[in-house]
C-alpha positions in Angstrom: 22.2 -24.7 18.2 21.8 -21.4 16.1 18.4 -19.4 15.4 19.6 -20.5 11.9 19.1 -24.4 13.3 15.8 -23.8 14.6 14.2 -22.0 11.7 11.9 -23.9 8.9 12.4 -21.8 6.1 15.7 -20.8 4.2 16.6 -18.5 1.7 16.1 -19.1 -2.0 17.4 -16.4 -3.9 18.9 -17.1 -7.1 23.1 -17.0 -7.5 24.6 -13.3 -8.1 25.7 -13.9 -11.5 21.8 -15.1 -12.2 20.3 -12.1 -10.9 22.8 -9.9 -12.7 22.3 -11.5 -16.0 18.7 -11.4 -15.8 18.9 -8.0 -14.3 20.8 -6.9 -17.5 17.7 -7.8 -19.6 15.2 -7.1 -17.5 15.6 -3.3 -16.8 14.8 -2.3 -20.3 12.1 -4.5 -20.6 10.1 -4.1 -17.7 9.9 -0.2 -19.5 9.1 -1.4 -22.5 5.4 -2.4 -23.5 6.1 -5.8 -23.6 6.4 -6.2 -19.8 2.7 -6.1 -19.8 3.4 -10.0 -20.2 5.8 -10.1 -17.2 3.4 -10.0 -14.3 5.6 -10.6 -11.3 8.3 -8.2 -11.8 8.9 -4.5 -11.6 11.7 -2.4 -12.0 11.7 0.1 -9.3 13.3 3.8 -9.8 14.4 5.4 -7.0 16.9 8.4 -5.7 19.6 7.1 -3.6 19.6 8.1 0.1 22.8 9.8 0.4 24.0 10.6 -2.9 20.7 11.0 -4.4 21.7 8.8 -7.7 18.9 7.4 -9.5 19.0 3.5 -8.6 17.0 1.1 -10.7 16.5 -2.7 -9.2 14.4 -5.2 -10.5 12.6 -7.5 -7.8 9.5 -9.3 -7.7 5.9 -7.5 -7.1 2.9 -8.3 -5.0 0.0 -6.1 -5.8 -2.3 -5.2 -3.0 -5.7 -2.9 -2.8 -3.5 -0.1 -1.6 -0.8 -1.1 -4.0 2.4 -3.3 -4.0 4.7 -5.4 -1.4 7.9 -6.3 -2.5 10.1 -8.4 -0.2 13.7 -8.5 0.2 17.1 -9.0 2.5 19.0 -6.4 0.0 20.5 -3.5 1.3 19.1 -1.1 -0.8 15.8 -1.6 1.0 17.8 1.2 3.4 16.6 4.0 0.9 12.9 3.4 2.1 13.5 3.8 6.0 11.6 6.8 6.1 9.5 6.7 2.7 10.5 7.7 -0.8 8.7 8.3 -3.9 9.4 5.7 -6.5 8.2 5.1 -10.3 7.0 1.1 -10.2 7.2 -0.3 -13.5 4.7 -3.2 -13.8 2.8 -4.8 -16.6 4.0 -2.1 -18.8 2.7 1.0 -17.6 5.1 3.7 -14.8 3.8 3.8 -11.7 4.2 6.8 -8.8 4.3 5.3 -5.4 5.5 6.1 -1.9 7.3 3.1 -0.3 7.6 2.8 3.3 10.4 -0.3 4.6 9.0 -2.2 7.4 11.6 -4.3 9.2 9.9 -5.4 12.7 9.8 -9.2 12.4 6.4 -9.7 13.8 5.0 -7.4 11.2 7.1 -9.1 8.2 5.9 -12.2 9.3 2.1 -11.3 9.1 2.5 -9.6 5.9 4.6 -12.6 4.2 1.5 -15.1 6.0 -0.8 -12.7 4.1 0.9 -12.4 0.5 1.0 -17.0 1.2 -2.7 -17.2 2.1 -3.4 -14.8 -1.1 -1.5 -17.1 -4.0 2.0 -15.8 -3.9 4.3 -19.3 -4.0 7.1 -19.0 -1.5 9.8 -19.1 -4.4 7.9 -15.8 -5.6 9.1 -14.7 -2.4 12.6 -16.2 -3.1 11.8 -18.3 0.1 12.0 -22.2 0.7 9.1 -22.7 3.3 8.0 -26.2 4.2 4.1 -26.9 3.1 1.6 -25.8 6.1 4.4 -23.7 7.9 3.3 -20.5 9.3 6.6 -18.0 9.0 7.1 -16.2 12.3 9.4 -13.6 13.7 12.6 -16.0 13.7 11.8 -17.1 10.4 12.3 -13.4 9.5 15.7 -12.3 11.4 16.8 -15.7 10.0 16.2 -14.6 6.5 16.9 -11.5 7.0 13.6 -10.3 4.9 12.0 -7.2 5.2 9.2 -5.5 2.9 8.6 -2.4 1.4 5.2 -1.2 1.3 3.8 0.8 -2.0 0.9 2.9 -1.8 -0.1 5.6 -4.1 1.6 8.9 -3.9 
């Protein structure tokens, strides 16, 4: 059996061509004043890590008292190894944060136990996880998630 065969969550992300519709629409309108309607998604504006190219990517949010959480298994989430100043795009209004990408397991695992025992569904976190299942580190290298932590610059 695989780690894959003993894990109870999967992932849950929409298809590619979904995600780059939607992304189509969504990057001007998450800087527009009507995001202030579209509460759990940002657009996040970044430099590249090598070529220094401004990147935009839409993904979902999850404020916290420092600031945000986003989750992911996308490779972009490389740009944030070592922290980088980003303009977050939420409800309307630009944002300056420093995101910091956390990728140890354990720690993902707390943090995605946190963002579930504070409201966020597990589809928010694009995520199928079986009622009263507590993610752990396998759970984690299965999905291959990671987060990136925003606090204020």
């Amino acid at each position: 059996m695989s780690v894959a065969d003993h894990s109870a969550i999967s992932d849950a992300r929409p298809p590619d061509l979904v995600v780059r519709l939607t992304n189509l629409i969504m990057r001007p309108l998450l800087r527009s004043p009507a995001a202030r309607f579209i509460r759990p998604l940002v657009l996040l504006e970044f430099p590249g890590r090598r070529t220094g190219t401004r990147r935009r990517v839409v993904d979902g949010w999850h404020p916290t008292e420092l600031g945000g959480v986003v989750v992911t298994p996308a490779p972009w989430r490389q740009n944030f190894t070592d922290g980088c100043s980003t303009a977050v795009y939420w409800r309307g209004h630009r944002h300056t944060f420093v995101g910091t990408l956390e990728t140890d397991p354990a720690a993902v695992a707390s943090a995605l136990n946190t963002l579930l025992s504070t409201g966020s569904s597990p589809r928010s976190l694009a995520l199928r996880i079986p009622d009263g299942h507590t993610v752990v580190a396998d759970d984690v290298m299965t999905t291959n998630r990671a987060i990136i932590q925003f606090h204020r610059a």
